[in-house]
C-alpha positions as CSV (number, residue, x, y, z in Angstrom):
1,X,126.9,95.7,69.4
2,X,125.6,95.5,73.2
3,X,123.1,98.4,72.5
4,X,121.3,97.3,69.6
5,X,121.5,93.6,71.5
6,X,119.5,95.7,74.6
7,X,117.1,97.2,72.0
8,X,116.3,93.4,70.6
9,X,115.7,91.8,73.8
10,X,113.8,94.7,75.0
11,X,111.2,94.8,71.7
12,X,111.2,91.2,72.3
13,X,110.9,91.1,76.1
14,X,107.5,93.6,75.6
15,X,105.9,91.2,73.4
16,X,106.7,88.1,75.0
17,X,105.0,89.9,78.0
18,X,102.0,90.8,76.0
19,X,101.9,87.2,75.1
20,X,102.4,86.1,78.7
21,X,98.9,88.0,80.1
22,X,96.7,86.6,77.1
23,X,98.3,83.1,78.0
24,X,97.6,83.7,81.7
25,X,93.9,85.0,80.7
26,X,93.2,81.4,78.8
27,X,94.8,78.6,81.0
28,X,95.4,80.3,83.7
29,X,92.2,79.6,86.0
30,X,90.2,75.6,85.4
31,X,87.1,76.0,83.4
32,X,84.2,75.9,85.7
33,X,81.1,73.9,84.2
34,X,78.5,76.2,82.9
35,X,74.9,75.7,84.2
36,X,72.7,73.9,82.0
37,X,69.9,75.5,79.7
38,X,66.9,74.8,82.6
39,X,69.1,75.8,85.4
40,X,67.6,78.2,88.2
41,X,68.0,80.8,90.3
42,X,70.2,79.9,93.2
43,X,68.7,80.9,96.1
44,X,71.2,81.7,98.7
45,X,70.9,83.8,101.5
46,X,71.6,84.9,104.8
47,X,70.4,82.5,107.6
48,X,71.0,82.3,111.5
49,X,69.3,81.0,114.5
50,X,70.3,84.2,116.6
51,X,72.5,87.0,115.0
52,X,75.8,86.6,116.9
53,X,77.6,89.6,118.6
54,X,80.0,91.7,116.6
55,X,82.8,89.9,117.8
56,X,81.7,86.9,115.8
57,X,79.3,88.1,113.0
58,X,80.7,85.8,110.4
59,X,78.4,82.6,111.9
60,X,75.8,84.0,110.6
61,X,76.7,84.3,106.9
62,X,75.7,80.9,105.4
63,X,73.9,79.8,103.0
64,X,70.8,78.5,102.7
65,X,69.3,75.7,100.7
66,X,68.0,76.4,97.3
67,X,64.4,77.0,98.3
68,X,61.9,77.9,95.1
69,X,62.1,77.8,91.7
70,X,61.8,81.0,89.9
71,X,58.3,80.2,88.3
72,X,56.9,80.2,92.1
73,X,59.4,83.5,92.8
74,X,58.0,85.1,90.1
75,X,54.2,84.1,91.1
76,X,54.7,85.4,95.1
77,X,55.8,88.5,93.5
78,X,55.6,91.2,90.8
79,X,58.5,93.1,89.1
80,X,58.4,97.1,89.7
81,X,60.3,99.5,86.3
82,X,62.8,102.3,87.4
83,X,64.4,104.9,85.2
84,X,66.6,107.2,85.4
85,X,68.8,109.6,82.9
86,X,71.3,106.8,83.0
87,X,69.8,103.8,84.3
88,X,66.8,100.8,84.0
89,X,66.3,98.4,86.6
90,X,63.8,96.1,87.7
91,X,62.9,95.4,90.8
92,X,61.4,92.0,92.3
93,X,58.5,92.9,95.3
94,X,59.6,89.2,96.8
95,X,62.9,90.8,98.8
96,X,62.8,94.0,97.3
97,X,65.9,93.1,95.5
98,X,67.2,94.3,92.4
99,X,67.4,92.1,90.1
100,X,68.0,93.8,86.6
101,X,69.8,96.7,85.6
102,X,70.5,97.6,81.9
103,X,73.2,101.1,81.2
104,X,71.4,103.3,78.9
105,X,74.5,104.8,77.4
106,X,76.7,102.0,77.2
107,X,76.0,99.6,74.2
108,X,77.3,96.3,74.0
109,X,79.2,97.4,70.3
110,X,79.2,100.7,69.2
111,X,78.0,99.8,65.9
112,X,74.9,98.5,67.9
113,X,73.3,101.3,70.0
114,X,70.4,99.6,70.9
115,X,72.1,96.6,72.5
116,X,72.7,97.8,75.8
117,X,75.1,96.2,78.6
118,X,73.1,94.3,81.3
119,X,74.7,94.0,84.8
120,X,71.6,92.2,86.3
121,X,69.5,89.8,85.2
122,X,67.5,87.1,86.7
123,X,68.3,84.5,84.0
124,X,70.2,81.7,84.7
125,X,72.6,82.1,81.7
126,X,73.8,85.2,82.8
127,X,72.2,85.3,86.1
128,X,73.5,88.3,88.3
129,X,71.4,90.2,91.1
130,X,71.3,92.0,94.4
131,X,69.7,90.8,97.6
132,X,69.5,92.7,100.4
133,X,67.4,92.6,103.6
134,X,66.8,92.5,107.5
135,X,68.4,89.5,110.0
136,X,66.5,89.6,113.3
137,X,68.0,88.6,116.6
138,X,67.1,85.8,118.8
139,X,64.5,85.1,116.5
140,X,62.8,88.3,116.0
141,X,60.9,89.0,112.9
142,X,62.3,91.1,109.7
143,X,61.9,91.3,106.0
144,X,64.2,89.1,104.8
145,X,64.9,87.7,101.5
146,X,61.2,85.9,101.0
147,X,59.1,89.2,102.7
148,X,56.8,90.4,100.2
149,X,56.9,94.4,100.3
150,X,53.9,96.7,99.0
151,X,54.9,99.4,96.6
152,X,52.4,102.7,95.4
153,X,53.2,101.9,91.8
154,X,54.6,99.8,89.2
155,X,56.7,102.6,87.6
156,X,59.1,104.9,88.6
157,X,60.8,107.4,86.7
158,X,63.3,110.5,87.2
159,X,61.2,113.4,85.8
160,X,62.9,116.0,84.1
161,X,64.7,118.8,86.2
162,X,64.2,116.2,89.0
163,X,67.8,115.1,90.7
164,X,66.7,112.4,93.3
165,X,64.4,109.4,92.6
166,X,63.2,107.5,95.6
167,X,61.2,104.1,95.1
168,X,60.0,103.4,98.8
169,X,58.7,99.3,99.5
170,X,57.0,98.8,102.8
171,X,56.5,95.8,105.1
172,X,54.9,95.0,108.1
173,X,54.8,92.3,110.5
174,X,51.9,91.2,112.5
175,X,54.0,91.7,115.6
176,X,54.0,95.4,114.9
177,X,57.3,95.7,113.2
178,X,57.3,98.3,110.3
179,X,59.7,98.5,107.7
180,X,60.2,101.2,104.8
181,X,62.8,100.2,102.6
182,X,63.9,103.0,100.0
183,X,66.0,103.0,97.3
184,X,67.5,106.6,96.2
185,X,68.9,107.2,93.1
186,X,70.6,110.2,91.8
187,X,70.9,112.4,88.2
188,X,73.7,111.3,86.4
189,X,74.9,108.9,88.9
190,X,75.3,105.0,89.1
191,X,75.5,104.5,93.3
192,X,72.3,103.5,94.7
193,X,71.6,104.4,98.0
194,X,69.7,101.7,100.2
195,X,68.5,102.5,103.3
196,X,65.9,100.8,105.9
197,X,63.7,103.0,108.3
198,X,62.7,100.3,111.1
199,X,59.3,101.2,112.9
200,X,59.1,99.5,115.9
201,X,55.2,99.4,117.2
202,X,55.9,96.5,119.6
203,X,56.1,96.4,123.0
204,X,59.6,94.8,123.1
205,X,62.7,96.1,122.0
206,X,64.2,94.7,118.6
207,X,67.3,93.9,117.1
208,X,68.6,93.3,113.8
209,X,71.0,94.1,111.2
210,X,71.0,94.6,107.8
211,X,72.9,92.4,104.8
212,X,73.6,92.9,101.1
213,X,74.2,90.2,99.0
214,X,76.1,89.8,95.4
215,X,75.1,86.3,93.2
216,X,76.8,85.9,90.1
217,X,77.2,83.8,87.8
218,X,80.9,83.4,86.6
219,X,80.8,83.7,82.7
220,X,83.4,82.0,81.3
221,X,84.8,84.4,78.8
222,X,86.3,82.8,75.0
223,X,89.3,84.7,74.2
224,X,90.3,86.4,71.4
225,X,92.7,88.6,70.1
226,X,91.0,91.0,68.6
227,X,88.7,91.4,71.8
228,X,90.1,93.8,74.5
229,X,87.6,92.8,76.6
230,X,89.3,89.3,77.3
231,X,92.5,91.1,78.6
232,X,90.8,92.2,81.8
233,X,90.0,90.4,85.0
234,X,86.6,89.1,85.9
235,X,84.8,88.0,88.9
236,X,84.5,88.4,93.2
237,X,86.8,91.0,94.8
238,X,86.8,91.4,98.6
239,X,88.4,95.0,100.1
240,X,89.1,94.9,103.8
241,X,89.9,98.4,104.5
242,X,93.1,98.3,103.0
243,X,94.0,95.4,100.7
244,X,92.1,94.7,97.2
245,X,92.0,91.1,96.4
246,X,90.6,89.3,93.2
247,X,89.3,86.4,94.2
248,X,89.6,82.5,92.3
249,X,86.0,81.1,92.0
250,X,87.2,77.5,91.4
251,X,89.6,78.2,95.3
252,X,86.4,79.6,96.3
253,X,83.6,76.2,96.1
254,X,86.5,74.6,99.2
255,X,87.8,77.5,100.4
256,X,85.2,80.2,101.7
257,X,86.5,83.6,102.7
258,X,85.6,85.6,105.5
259,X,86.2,88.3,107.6
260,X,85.1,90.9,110.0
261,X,86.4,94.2,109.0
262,X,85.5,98.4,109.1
263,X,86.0,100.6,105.6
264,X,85.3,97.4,103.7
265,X,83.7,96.3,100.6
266,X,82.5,93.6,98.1
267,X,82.1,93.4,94.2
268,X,82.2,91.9,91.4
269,X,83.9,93.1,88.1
270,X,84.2,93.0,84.8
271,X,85.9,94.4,82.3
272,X,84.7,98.5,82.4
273,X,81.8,98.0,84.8
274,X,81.2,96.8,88.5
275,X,78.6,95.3,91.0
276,X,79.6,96.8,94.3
277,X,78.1,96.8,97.7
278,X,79.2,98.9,100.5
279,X,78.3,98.9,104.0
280,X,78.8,101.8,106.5
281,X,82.8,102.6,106.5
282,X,82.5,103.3,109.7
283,X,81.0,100.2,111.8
284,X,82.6,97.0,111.1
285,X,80.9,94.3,108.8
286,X,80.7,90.3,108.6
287,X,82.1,89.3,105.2
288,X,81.6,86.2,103.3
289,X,82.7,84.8,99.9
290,X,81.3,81.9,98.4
291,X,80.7,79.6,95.2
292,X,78.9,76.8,93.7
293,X,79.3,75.1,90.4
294,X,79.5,78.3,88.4
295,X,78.1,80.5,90.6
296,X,79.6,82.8,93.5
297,X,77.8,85.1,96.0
298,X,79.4,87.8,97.9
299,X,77.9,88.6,101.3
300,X,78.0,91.6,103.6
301,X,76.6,91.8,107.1
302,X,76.7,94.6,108.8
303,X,76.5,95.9,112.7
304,X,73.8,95.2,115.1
305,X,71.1,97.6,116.3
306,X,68.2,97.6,119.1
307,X,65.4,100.0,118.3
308,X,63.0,100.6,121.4
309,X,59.5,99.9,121.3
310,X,58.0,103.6,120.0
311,X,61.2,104.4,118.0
312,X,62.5,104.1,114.4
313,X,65.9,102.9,113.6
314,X,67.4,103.5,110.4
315,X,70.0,101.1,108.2
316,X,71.9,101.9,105.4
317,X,74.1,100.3,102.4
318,X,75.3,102.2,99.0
319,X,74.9,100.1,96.2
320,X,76.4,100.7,92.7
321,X,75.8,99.5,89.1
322,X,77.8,100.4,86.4
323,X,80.5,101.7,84.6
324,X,84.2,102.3,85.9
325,X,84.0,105.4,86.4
326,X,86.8,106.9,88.8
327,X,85.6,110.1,89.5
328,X,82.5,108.5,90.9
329,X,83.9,105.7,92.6
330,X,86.3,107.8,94.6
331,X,82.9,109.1,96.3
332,X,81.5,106.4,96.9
333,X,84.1,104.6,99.2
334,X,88.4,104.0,99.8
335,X,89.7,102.3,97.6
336,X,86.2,101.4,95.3
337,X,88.8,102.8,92.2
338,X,91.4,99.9,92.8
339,X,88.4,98.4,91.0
340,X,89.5,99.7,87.7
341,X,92.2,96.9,87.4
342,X,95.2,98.2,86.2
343,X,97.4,95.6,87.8
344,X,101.1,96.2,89.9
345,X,101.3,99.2,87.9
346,X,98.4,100.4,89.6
347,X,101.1,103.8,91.6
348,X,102.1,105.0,87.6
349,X,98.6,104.2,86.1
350,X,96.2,106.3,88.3
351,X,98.3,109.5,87.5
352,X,98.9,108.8,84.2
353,X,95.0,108.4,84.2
354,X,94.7,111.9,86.1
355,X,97.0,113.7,83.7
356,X,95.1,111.8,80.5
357,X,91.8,113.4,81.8
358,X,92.6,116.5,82.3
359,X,94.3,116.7,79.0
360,X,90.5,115.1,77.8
361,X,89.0,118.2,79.9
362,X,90.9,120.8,78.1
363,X,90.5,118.8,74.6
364,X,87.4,117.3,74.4
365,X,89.0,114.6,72.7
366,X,90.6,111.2,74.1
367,X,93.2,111.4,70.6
368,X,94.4,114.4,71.3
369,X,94.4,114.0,75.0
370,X,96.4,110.9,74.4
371,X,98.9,112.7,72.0
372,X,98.9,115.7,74.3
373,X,99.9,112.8,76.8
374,X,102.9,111.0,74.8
375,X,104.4,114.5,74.3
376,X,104.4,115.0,78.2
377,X,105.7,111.7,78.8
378,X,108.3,112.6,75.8
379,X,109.3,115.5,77.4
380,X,109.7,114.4,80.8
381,X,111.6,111.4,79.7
382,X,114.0,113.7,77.3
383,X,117.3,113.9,78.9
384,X,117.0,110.4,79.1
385,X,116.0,109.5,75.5
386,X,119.2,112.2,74.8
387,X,121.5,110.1,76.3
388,X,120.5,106.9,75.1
389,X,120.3,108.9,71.5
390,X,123.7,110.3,71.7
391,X,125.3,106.5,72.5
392,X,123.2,105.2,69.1
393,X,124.5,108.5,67.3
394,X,128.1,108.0,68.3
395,X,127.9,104.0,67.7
396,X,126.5,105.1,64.1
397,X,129.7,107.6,63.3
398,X,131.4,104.3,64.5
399,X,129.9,101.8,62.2
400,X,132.8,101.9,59.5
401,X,135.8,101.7,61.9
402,X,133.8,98.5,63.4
403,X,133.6,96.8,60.5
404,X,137.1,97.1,59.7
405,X,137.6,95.3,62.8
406,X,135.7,92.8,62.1
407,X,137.3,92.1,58.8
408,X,140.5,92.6,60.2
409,X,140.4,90.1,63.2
410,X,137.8,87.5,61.4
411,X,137.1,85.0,63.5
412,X,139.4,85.9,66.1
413,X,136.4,86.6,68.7
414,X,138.7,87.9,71.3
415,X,141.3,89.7,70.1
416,X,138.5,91.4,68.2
417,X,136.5,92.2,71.3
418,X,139.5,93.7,72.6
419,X,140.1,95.5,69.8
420,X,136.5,96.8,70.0
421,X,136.6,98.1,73.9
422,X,139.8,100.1,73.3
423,X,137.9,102.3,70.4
424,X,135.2,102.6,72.5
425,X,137.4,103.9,75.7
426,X,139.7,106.0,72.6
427,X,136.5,107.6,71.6
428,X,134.8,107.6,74.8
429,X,131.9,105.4,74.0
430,X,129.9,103.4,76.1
431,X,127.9,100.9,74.5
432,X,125.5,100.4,77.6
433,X,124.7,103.9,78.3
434,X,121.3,103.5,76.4
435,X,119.9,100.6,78.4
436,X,119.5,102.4,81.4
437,X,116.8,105.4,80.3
438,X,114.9,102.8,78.4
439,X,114.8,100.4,81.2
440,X,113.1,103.4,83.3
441,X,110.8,104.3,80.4
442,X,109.3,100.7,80.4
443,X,107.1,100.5,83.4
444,X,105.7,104.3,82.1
445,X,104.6,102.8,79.0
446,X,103.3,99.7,80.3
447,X,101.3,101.6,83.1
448,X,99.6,103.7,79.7
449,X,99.1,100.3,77.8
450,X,96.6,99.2,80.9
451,X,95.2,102.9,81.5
452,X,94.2,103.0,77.6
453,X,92.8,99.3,78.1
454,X,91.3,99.5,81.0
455,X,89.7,103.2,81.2
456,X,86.0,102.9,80.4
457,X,86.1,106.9,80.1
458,X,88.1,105.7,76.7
459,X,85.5,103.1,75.6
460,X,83.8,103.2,72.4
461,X,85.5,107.2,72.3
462,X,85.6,109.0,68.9
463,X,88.7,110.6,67.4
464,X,88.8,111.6,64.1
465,X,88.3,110.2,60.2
466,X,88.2,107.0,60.3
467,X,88.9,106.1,64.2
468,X,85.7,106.2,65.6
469,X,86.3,104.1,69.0
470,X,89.7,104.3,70.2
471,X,89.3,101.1,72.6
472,X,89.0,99.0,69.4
473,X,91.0,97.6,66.9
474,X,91.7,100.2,63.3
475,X,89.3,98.9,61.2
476,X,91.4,99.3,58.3
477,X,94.5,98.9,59.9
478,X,95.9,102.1,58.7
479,X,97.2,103.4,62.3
480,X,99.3,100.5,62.6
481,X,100.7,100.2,59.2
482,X,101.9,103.7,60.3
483,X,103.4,102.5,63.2
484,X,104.9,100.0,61.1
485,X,106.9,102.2,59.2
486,X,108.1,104.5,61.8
487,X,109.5,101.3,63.5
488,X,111.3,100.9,60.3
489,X,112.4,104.9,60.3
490,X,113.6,104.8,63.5
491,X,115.7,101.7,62.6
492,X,117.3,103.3,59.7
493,X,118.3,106.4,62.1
494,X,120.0,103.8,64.5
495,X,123.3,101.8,63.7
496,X,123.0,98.4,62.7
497,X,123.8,94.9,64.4
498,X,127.0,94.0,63.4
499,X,125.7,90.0,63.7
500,X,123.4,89.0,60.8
501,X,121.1,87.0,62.2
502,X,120.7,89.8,64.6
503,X,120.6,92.3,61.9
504,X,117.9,90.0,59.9
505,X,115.7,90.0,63.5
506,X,116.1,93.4,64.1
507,X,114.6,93.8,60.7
508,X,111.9,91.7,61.2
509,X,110.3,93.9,63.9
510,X,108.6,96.1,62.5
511,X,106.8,93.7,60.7
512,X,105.7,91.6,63.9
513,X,104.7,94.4,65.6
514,X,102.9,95.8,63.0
515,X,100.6,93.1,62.8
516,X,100.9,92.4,66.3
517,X,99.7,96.0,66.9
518,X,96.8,95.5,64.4
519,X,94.3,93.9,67.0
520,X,95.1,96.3,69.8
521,X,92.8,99.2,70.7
522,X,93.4,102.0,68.2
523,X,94.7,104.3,71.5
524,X,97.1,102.5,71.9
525,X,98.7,102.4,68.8
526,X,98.1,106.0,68.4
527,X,99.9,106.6,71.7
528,X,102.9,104.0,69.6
529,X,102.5,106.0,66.3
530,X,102.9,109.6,68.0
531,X,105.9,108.4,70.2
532,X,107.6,106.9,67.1
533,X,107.4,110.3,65.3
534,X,108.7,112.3,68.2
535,X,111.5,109.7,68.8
536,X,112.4,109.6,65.0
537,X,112.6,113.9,65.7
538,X,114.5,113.4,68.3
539,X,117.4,111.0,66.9
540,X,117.1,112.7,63.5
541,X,118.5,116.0,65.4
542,X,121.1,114.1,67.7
543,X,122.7,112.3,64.7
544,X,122.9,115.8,63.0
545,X,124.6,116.7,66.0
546,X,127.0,114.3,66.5
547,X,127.9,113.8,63.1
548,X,129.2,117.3,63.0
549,X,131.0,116.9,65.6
550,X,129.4,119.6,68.3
């Protein structure tokens, strides 16, 4: 039978795909050598003679050579504490960079709430940090990555009922140059604002620009099947004002990338949670990609400035540290929320994301927003599921007038497939007119499978009994078992494969994707589970239908 044949390949199809992105996710990309144990901090930043006109800004993002170890970093400067309600960061004097960041409400495991995720770090087996700074022209003087700022205090903290934080650094030169650089932070929110207030007390004019760096190093992630976390893509990503691109850090140590583009931005992911930087939108910026050994560094230059002798220019960047979340990235700059990687199906998963939260809104639940969701997509999708229901009913009512073909003709493969389209043209079946709704369905269900995986909105979120974190695995399997047997259900309600061995497959499928489904994110099965039911509902009625001949 050509429909059940459809069904077979397309169960089989979905898991070989499943199979295909963890495959992709281990061989994929060359292992890079990890950095030994008494490895560094790389220091590379921005360098130039004489920063070049905006026509040619990129000849001025290069690297410089590593320069001092971290014992001498950490000697030339001292490390300043910020809180907020959702953040703690550290901040290095030397550069007045960033150079730690741990998400107070995000633990590592959720069984674990006082391991927290760390974005930043100074160590060189995760090493991860944010430079930023002044490039003079023609030689002029600024704070660069190796100025030494003065701060009031070595703590900082949001006070309560406060919404803004600032931490302001200050350097001067002994040519007169002043330089206040500030970082802002906000209640509740994980975009730092960066800006420079350039005081110029000489008697010549100066001219600069400012530059944000990203250095990472690329953690090369073990896979596993029962971590979700290994399913997502990690590393540089470059945005140009219109295109996102995930950048290779093995095509990256010969290849280099740069460009000069407006709206642009630079960042490095992870499964959940981002390192951004974003310049201006509106002037354009000098970008730069680069990578050593195991490291890459992401570089953003933006426009130059003159401030007269007497004035104060001003510079500004938006930084941001931490989770994925949309409605905050949508803020902060275009297309920052491409950063939640949901792959080609990007166009279906951001509404089926929209529609998911404000089920969640009207909820308070990410279960029941997600089973508020599958009936939607049920519901939308129903005079399609009819039709494809009606050609299983019809093929069921079928089943015994079949297999007295098939004993009739035997082996006689044609006369019996003859035999078999004039019954279907007498009774006015077509066998293939339930591949064409489920084809459509697929990419719908596909685009939830990366929403549910890739939504950090959904990580670690409670639901009820014993599913307390929907992004992980059923701890005792229970929700797929479930799924298990609806498979089976909904197999019973459909006719089956004429062919044996197909038959005997067929059968098999429930089981494979039962434990198949056993290591996915609990969501996800649910979302299976609830869909099962309502198809099993939905076939139950249609066979009733047909077999009574309405």
């Amino acid at each position: 039978m050509e429909n059940q044949r459809v069904f077979l390949w397309i169960a089989l199809a979905f898991t070989a795909w499943l199979t295909w992105q963890a495959w992709i996710k281990d061989y994929a990309a060359p292992v890079i050598p990890a950095a030994g144990p008494q490895a560094t901090a790389i220091s590379e930043e921005l360098t130039a003679d004489e920063l070049p006109t905006l026509a040619q800004p990129s000849d001025a993002l290069t690297e410089l050579p590593e320069s001092q170890s971290a014992q001498e970093v950490e000697a030339a400067g001292r490390k300043i504490r910020i809180t907020t309600d959702v953040l703690a960061l550290d901040l290095d004097t030397r550069g007045g960079d960033l150079v730690g960041a741990t998400l107070l409400d995000y633990p590592v495991r959720k069984n674990d709430p006082n391991t927290l995720v760390e974005l930043l770090s100074p160590r060189s087996a995760d090493y991860s940090v944010f430079s930023s700074g002044l490039r003079g022209a023609s030689g002029a003087t600024a704070p660069d990555a190796d100025a030494i700022y003065a701060a009031t205090q070595n703590v900082f903290e949001l006070a309560p009922g406060a919404e803004v934080l600032e931490v302001p650094l200050t350097w001067t030169s002994n040519d007169g140059l002043q330089v206040t650089k500030t970082y802002r932070f906000r209640r509740g929110q994980y975009a730092v604002e960066l800006e420079y207030a350039v005081t110029n007390n000489s008697a010549a004019a100066w001219s600069g620009a400012s530059y944000v760096q990203i250095r990472r190093r690329q953690i090369d992630v073990s896979r596993s099947m029962t971590d979700v976390d290994t399913y997502s893509s990690r590393g540089p990503v470059l945005y140009d004002g219109e295109k996102y691109e995930k950048l290779d850090v093995s095509d990256l140590i010969g290849e280099p990338v740069e460009l000069v583009t407006s709206g642009g931005w630079i960042a490095a992911i992870q499964h959940h949670f981002l390192l951004a930087a974003v310049p201006p939108i509106e002037a354009p910026a000098s970008y730069k990609v680069t990578a050593r050994d195991d490291r890459y560094t992401l570089s953003a230059l933006g426009a130059v400035a003159t401030v007269a002798p007497g004035d104060t220019g001003v510079f500004t960047e938006t930084l941001f540290v931490g989770p994925k979340i949309q409605e905050q990235l949508k803020e902060i700059a275009p297309g920052l929320v491409l950063s939640v990687d949901y792959g080609w199906l990007t166009i279906i998963s951001q509404p089926l994301f929209w529609v998911l939260q404000r089920l969640h809104d009207l909820t308070g639940n990410w279960g029941w927003a997600i089973i508020l969701l599958t009936v939607l997509i049920k519901i939308v999708f129903y005079k399609l599921s009819e039709t494809s229901g009606k050609s299983m009913a019809k093929m069921r009512k079928l089943q015994p007038r079949m297999k007295a073909l098939q004993e009739r003709f035997g082996d006689d493969r044609q006369a019996l497939s003859q035999a078999m389209m004039e019954l279907y043209k007498r009774e006015k079946v077509n066998p293939a007119s339930g591949c064409l709704p489920i084809l459509v369905q697929m990419p719908v269900f596909l685009a939830l499978y990366w929403v549910l995986l890739e939504s950090v909105e959904l990580r670690q979120a409670p639901f009820m009994l014993w599913i307390n974190d929907l992004s992980s695995k059923d701890p005792y399997f229970i929700l797929p078992l479930l799924m298990g047997i609806t498979m089976f259900i909904q197999q019973k309600l459909n006719p089956a494969p004429p062919d044996p061995v197909q038959a005997k497959v067929m059968m098999a499928l429930p089981i494979v994707f039962t434990v198949f489904f056993a290591f996915f994110p609990a969501g996800l099965v649910l979302y299976w589970f609830v869909n099962n039911l309502l198809s099993i509902a939905q076939q139950w009625r249609i066979n009733r239908v047909v077999e009574a001949g309405h």
